[in-house]
C-alpha positions in Angstrom: 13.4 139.3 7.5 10.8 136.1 7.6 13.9 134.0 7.0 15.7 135.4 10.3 12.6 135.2 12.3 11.8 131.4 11.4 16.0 130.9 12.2 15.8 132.7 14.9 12.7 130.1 16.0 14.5 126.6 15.3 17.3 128.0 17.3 15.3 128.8 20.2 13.9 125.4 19.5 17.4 123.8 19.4 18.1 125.8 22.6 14.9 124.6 24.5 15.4 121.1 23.5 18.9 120.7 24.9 18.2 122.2 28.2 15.2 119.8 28.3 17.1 116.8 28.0 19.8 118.0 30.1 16.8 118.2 32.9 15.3 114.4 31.6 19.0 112.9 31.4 20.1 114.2 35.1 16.6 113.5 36.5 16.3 109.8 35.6 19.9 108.8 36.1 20.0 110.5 39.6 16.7 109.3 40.5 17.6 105.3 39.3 20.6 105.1 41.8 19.6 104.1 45.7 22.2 104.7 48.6 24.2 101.7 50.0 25.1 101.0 53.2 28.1 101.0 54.8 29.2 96.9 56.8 31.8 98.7 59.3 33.4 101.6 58.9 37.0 102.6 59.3 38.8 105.6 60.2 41.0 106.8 57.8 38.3 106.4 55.2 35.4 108.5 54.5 33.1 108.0 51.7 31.1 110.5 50.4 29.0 108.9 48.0 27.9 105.1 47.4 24.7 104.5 45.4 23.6 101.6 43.2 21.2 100.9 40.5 20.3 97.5 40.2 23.1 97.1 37.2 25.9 99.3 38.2 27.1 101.2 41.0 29.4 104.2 41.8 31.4 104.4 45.5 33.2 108.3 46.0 35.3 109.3 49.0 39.1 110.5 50.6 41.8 108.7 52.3 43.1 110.4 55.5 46.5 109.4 56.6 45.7 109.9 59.8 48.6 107.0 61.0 52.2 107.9 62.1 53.4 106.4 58.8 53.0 107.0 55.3 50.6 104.4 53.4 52.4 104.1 50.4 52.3 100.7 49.3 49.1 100.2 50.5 45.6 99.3 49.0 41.7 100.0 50.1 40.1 97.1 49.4 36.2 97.5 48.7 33.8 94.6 48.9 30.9 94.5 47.6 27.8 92.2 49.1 23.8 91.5 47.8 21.1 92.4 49.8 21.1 89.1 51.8 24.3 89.4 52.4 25.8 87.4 48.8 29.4 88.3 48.6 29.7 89.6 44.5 33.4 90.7 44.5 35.7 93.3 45.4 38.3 95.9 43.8 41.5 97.1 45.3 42.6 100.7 44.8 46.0 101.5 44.9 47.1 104.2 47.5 50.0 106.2 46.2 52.3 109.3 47.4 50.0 109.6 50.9 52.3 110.9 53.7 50.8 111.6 57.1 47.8 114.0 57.9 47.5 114.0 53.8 44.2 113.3 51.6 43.8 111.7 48.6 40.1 111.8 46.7 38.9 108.3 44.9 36.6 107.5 42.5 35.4 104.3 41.5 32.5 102.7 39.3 31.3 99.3 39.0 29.0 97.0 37.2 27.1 94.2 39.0 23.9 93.3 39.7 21.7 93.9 43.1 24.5 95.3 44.6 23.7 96.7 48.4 26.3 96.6 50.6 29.8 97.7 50.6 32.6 97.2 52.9 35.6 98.9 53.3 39.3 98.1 54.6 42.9 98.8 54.3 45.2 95.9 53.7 49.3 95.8 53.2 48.8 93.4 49.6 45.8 92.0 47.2 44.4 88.8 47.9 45.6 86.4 44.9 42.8 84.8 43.7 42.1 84.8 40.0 38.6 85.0 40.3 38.4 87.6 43.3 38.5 90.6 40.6 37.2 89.0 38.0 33.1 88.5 39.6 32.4 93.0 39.0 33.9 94.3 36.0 34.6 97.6 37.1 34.4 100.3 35.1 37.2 103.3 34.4 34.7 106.1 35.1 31.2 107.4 34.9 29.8 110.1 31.6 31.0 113.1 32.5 28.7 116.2 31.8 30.9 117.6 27.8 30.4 113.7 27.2 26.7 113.4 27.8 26.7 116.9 25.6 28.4 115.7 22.6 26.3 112.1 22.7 23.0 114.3 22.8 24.2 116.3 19.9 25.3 113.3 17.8 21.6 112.2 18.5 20.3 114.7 17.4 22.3 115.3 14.1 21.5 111.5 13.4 17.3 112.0 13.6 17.5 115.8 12.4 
């Protein structure tokens, strides 16, 4: 019976642990990123969520057709500016399958430093120039909440 009680103890342990780094890990990622602000603003685009951290950065929102023609074949272009105004690149996200009074959700994550400002437009093609995409190395996405699990658990199995 001792030997259930004291399991019965490092599981609650286990248990407690976990939910408080859950708490530490949302708290002090949350907390790091700061809003950005918007240089002009257009229509058909609505973003949700644009925070940076002073190495990497996350911009969220929709695309509304709200045109008389489809956008198919079109791209957003995002630029991203310092806070005096430096420009430090931009990324072009393709806009596919979006008839009229249609959404479509994006998502996208990028790594660069001091980033503040964003800017947002629609534009028919991308802008040749090698070294336009090439300044932010944009990332594919951000930890998602199983991954952040699984890393914690690793960790722990390593130092147990």
């Amino acid at each position: 019976m001792d030997r259930m009680k004291t399991f019965l103890k490092y599981a609650v342990w286990i248990i407690l642990f976990f939910i408080f780094s859950e708490l530490i890990i949302n708290v002090g990622l949350n907390s790091s990123y700061k809003n950005m602000k918007s240089i002009g603003e257009i229509e058909q685009v609505n973003i949700e969520q644009a925070q940076a951290t002073l190495i990497n950065g996350r911009i969220k929102g929709t695309i509304k057709n709200i045109g008389t023609e489809n956008l198919n074949g079109k791209y957003l272009k995002i630029d991203i500016y310092s806070e005096r105004g430096v420009y430090l690149g931009a990324k072009y996200y393709d806009i596919t399958n979006l008839l009229r009074e249609e959404t479509q959700d994006f998502e996208l994550y990028f790594k660069t430093e001091y980033a503040k400002y964003y800017k947002v437009s629609l534009v028919d093609e991308k802008e040749t120039k090698d070294d336009l995409d090439q300044k932010i190395e944009f990332i594919a996405k951000d930890l998602s909440k199983p991954e952040i699990i699984v890393a914690t658990i690793i960790t722990l199995l390593i130092f147990w």
